[in-house]
C-alpha positions as CSV (number, residue, x, y, z in Angstrom):
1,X,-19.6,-55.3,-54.3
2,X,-17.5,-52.7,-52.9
3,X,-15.4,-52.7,-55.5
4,X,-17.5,-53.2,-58.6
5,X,-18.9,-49.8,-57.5
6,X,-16.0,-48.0,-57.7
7,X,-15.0,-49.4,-60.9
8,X,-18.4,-48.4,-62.4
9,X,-18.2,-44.8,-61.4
10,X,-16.8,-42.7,-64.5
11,X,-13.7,-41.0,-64.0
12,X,-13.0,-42.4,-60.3
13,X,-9.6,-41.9,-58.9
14,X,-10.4,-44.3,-56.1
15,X,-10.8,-47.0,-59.2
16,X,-6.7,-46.6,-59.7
17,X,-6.2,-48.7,-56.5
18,X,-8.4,-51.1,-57.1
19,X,-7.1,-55.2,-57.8
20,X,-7.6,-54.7,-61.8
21,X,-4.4,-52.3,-61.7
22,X,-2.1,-54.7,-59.9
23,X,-3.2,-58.5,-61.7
24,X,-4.9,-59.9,-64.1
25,X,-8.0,-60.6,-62.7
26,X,-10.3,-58.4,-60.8
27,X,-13.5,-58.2,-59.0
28,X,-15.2,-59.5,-62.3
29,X,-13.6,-63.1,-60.8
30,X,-14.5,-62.7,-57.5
31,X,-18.5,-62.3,-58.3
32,X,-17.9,-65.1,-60.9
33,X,-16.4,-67.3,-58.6
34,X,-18.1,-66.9,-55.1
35,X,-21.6,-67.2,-56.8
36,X,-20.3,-70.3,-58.0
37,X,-19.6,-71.1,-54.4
38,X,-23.0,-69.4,-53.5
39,X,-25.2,-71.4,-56.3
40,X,-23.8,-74.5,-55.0
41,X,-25.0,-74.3,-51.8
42,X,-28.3,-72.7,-52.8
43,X,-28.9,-74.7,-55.8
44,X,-27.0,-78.0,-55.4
45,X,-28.9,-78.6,-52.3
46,X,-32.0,-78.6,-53.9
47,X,-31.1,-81.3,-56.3
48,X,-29.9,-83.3,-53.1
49,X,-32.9,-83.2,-51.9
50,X,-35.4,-83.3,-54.5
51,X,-33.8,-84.3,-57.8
52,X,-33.8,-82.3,-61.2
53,X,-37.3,-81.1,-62.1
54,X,-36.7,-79.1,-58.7
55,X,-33.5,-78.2,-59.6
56,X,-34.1,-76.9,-63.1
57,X,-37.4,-75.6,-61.7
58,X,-35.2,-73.3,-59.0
59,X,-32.7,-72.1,-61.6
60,X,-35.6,-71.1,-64.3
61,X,-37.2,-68.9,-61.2
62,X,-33.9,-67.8,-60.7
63,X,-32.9,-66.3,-64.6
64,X,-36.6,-65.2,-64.5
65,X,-35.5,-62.8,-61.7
66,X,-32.2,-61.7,-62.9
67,X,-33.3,-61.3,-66.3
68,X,-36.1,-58.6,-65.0
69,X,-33.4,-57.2,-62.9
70,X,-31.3,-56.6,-66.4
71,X,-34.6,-54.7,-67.7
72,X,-35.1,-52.6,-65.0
73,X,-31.7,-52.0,-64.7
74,X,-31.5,-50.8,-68.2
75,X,-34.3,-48.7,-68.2
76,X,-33.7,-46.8,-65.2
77,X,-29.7,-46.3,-66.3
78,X,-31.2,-45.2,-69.5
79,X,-33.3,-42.5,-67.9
80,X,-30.9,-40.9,-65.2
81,X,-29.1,-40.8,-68.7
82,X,-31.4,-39.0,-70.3
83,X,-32.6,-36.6,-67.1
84,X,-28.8,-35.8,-66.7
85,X,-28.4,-34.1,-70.3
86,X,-25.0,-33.1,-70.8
87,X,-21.9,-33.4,-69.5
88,X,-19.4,-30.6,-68.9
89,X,-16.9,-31.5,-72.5
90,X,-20.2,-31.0,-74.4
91,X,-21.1,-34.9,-74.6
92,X,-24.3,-36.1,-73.7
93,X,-24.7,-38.3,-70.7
94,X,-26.6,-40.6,-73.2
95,X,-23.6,-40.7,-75.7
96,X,-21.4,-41.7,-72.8
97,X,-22.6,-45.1,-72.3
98,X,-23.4,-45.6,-75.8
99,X,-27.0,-45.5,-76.0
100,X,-27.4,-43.1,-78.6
101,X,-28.7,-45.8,-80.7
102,X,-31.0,-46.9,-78.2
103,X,-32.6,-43.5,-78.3
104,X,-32.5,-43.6,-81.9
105,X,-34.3,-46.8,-82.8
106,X,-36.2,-47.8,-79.6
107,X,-38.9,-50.0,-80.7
108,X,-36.3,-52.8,-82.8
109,X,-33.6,-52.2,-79.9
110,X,-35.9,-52.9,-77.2
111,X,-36.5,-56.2,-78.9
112,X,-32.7,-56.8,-78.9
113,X,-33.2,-56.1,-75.2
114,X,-35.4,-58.4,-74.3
115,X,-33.4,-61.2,-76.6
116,X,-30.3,-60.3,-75.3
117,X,-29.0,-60.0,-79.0
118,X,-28.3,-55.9,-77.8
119,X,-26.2,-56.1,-74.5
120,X,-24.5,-52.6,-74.2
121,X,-21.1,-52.9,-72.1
122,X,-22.3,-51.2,-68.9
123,X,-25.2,-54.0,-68.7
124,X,-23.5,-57.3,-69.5
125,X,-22.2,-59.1,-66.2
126,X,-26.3,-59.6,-65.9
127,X,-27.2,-61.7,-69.3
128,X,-23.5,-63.8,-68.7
129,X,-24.6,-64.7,-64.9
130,X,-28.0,-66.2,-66.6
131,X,-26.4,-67.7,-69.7
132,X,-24.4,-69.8,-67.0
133,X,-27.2,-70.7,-64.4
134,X,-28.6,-72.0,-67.5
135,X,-25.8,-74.7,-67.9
136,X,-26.2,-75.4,-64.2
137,X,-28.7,-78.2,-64.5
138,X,-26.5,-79.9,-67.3
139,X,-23.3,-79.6,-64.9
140,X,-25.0,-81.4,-61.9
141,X,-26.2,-84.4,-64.1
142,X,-23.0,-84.4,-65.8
143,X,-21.6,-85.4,-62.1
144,X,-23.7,-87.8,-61.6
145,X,-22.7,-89.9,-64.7
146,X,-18.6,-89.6,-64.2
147,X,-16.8,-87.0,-61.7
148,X,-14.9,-85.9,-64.3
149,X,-17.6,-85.2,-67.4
150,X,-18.0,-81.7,-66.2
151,X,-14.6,-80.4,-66.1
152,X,-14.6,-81.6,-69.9
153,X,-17.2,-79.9,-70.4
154,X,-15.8,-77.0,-68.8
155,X,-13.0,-77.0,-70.5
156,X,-14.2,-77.7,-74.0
157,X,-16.7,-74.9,-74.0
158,X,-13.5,-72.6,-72.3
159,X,-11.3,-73.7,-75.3
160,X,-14.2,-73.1,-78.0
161,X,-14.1,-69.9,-76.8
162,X,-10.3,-69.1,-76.9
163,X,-11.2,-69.8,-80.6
164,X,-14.2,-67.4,-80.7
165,X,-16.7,-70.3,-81.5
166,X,-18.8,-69.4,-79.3
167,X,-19.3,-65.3,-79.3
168,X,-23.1,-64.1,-78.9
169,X,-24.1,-61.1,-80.4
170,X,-24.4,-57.5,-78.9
171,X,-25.7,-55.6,-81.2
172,X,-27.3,-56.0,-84.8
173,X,-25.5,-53.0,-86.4
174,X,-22.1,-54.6,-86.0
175,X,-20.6,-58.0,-84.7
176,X,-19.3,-57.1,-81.9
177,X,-20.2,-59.7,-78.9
178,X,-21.4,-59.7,-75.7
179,X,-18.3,-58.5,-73.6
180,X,-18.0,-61.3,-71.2
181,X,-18.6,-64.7,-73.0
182,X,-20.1,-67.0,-70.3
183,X,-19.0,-69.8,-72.0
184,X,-15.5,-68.9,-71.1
185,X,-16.4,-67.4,-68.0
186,X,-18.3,-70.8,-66.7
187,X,-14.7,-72.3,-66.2
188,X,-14.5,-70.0,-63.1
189,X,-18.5,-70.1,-61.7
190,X,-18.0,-73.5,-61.7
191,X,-14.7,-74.4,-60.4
192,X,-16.1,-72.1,-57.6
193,X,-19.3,-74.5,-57.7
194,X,-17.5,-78.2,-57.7
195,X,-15.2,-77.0,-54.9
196,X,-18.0,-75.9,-52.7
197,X,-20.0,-79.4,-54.0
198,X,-16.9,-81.2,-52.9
199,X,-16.5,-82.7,-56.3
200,X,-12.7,-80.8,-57.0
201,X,-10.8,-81.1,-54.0
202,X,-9.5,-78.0,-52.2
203,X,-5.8,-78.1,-52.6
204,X,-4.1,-78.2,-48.4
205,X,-2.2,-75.3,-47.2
206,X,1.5,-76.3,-48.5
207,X,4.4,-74.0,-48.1
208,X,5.8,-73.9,-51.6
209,X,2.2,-73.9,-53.2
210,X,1.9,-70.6,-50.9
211,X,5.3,-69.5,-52.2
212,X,4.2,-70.2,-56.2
213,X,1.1,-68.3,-55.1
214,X,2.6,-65.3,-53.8
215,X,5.4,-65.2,-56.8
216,X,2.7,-65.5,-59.2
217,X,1.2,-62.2,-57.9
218,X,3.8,-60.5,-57.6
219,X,5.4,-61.6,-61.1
220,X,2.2,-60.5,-62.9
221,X,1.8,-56.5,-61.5
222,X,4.5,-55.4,-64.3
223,X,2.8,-56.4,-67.0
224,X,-0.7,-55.3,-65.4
225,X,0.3,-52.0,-63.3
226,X,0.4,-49.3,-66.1
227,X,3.1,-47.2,-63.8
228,X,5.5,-50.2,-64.7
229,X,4.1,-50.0,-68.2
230,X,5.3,-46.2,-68.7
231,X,8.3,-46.9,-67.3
232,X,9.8,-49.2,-69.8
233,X,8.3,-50.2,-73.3
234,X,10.0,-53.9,-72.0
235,X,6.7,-53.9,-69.9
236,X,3.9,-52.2,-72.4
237,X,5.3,-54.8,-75.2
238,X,5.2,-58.0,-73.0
239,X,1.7,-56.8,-71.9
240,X,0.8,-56.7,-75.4
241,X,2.0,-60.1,-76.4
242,X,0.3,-61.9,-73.7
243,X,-3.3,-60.2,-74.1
244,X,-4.8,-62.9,-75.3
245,X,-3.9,-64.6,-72.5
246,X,-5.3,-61.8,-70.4
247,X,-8.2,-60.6,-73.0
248,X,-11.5,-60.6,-70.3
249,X,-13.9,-61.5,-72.7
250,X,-13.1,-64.6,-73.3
251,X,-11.4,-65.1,-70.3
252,X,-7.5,-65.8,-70.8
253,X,-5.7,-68.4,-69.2
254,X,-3.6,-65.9,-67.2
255,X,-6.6,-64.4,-65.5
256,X,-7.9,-67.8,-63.9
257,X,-4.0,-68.7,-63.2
258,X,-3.6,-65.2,-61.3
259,X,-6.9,-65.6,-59.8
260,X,-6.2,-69.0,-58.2
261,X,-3.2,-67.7,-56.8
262,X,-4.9,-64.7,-55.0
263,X,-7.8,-67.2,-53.8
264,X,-4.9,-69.9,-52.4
265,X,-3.5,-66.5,-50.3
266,X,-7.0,-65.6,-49.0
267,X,-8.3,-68.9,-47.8
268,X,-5.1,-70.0,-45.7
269,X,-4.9,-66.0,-44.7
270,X,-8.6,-65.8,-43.1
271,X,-8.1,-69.3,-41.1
272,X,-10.1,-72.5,-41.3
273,X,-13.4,-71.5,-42.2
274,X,-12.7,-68.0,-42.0
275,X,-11.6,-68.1,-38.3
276,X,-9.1,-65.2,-38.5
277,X,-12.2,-62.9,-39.8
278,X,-13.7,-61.0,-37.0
279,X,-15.6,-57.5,-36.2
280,X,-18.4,-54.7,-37.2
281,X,-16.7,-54.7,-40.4
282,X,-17.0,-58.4,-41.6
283,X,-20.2,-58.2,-40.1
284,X,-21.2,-55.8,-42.1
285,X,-19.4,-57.1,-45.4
286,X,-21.3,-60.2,-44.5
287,X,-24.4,-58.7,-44.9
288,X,-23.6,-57.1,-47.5
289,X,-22.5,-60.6,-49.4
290,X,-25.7,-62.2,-48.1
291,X,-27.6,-59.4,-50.4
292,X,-25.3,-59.7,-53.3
293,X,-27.8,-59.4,-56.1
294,X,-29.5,-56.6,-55.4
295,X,-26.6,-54.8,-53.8
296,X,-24.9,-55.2,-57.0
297,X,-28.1,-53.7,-58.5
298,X,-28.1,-51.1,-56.8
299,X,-24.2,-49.8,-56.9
300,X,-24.7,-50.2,-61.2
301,X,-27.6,-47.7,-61.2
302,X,-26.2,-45.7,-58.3
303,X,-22.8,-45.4,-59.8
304,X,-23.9,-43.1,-62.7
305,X,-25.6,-40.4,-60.4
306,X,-22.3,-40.2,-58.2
307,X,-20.4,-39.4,-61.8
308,X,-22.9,-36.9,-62.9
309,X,-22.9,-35.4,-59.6
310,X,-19.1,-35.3,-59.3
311,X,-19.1,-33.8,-62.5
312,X,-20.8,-31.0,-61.2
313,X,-19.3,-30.9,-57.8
314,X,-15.6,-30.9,-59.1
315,X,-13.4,-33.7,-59.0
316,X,-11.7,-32.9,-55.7
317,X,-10.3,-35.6,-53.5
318,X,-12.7,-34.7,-51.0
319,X,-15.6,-35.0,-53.4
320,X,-14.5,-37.8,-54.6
321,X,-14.1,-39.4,-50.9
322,X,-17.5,-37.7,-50.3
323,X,-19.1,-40.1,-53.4
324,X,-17.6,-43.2,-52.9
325,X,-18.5,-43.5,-49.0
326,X,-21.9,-42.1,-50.1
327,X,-22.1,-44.9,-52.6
328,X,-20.7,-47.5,-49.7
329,X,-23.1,-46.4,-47.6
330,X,-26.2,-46.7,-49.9
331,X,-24.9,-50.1,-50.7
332,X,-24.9,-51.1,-46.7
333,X,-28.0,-49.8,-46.4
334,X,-29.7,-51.8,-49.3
335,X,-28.0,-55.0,-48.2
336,X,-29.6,-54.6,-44.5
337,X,-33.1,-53.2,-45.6
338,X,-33.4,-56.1,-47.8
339,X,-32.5,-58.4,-45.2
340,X,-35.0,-56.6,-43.0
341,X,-37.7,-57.2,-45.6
342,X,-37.0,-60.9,-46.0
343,X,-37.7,-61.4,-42.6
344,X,-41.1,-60.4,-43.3
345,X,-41.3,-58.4,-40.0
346,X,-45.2,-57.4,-40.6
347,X,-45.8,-61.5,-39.3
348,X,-44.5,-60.7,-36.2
């Protein structure tokens, strides 16, 4: 979540340290991925219990509230756009996020909003998370016919679209599609899902698979770092060769290889069951996990204003220091007021 905010805010130096400069995947994976994780406790449970009306029941409330959350987040992006006219260059705040033709034609482009047939970038990780709850139910029953029926399904919608058979579109002046095809990105939500279900076996801790991990990683930041890049066209051309291997919308091969490696590193780092993690800090980060949805809310309509205002403040590196622990802190403070408020404290 932490993360994710910095990447959003325009022009943020802290965004050049991020894990996006130094592999092929990023924080994109690690949202995909642990709400996989996350769904499978939340969601699979229910169908343990209580079969599939429930289930499919639980995942319709669930993309009826992330699909209001996409509106409002759209609308009030749109109008901090709008309040904070015009940048210091001369272009308007509005023309930075592309939503010039929003303001243009408002009445057929709020249809496209509510059909997700418009899906400007800054607002598509939303309508790709609800495109895959939506193959959820299918998954689970797939595992109950044959263990393996899901990972072919996984892997034939992934390969369809490598093949762009299955872009969706963003906008109805052009064909450009949505920015993160879920069906390619389901491969990761629900590898995340069937490891937590138990269904794909966690692989043991094993020396030389820790080895391949950690050569993996490091093999891959020359062709993603762009310092290594300017250094020698070797670098820049071999990045260029394997993009499609890399591209994020459709989710190369490369970023789900890289990612496993970083996740194989994590898990035997932290201990069995996370025993190594300890403190205020992973209390806090805890928290802040438990909240992810509307902490991740809140650092996409929160990152703007932290632009516009360091836009106006000067990009200093104290200003800049200033913002992004401002925007940490709002984010800590979301994730624990909701938490306060779902304890429903006025019953006590």
């Amino acid at each position: 979540m932490l993360i994710i905010l910095l990447a959003h805010i325009p022009n943020n130096n802290w965004a050049l340290w991020i894990p996006a400069r130094f592999g092929f995947s990023d924080a994109t994976e690690m949202f995909v991925f642990q709400s996989g994780m996350a769904s499978a406790v939340a969601f699979g449970s229910t169908f343990d219990r209580n079969g599939p009306v429930a289930l499919i029941a639980r995942v319709a409330q669930r993309i009826w509230q992330i699909f209001w959350a996409h509106i409002a987040v759209f609308i009030t992006v749109t109008a901090i756009m709008v309040v904070a006219g015009t940048r210091y260059d001369g272009v308007t705040y509005v023309e930075s996020l592309n939503l010039v033709p929003f303001m243009q034609n408002p009445g057929q482009l709020l249809v496209g909003l509510l059909t997700l047939t418009y899906v400007p970038n800054y607002f598509d990780i939303l309508p790709m998370y609800i495109v895959i709850l939506a193959l959820m139910p299918a998954m689970i029953l797939a595992s109950k016919i044959h263990r393996f029926l899901p990972f072919a399904a996984m892997i034939t919608l992934w390969l369809a679209t490598q093949f762009e058979l299955t872009q969706l579109p963003a906008e109805p002046w052009s064909d450009r599609p949505w920015f993160f095809d879920p069906f390619g990105w389901q491969l990761l939500f629900f590898t995340g899902f069937f490891l937590m279900r138990g269904t794909l076996p966690a692989p043991r801790f094993d020396r030389r698979l820790m080895g391949l991990a950690v050569i993996t990683l490091i093999a891959t930041i020359p062709f993603a770092w762009v310092r290594f890049q300017e250094m020698h066209p070797f670098f820049q051309m071999t990045a260029a060769r394997i993009a499609p291997l890399t591209d994020k919308t459709d989710f190369g091969l490369l970023r789900f290889v890289h990612f496993m490696a970083l996740c194989y590193i994590a898990v035997h780092l932290v201990g069995k069951k996370g025993s190594r993690l300890r403190g205020p800090a992973v209390r806090v980060l805890t928290v802040v996990g438990q909240q992810s949805l509307a902490v991740f809310i809140t650092g996409i309509v929160i990152a703007q204003p932290i632009g516009i205002a360091l836009d106006h403040a000067g990009r200093t590196a104290s200003a800049e220091a200033i913002g992004n622990l401002t925007g940490f802190g709002v984010l800590i403070g979301t994730a624990y007021l909701l938490r306060w408020f779902k304890s429903s404290p006025w019953k006590s």
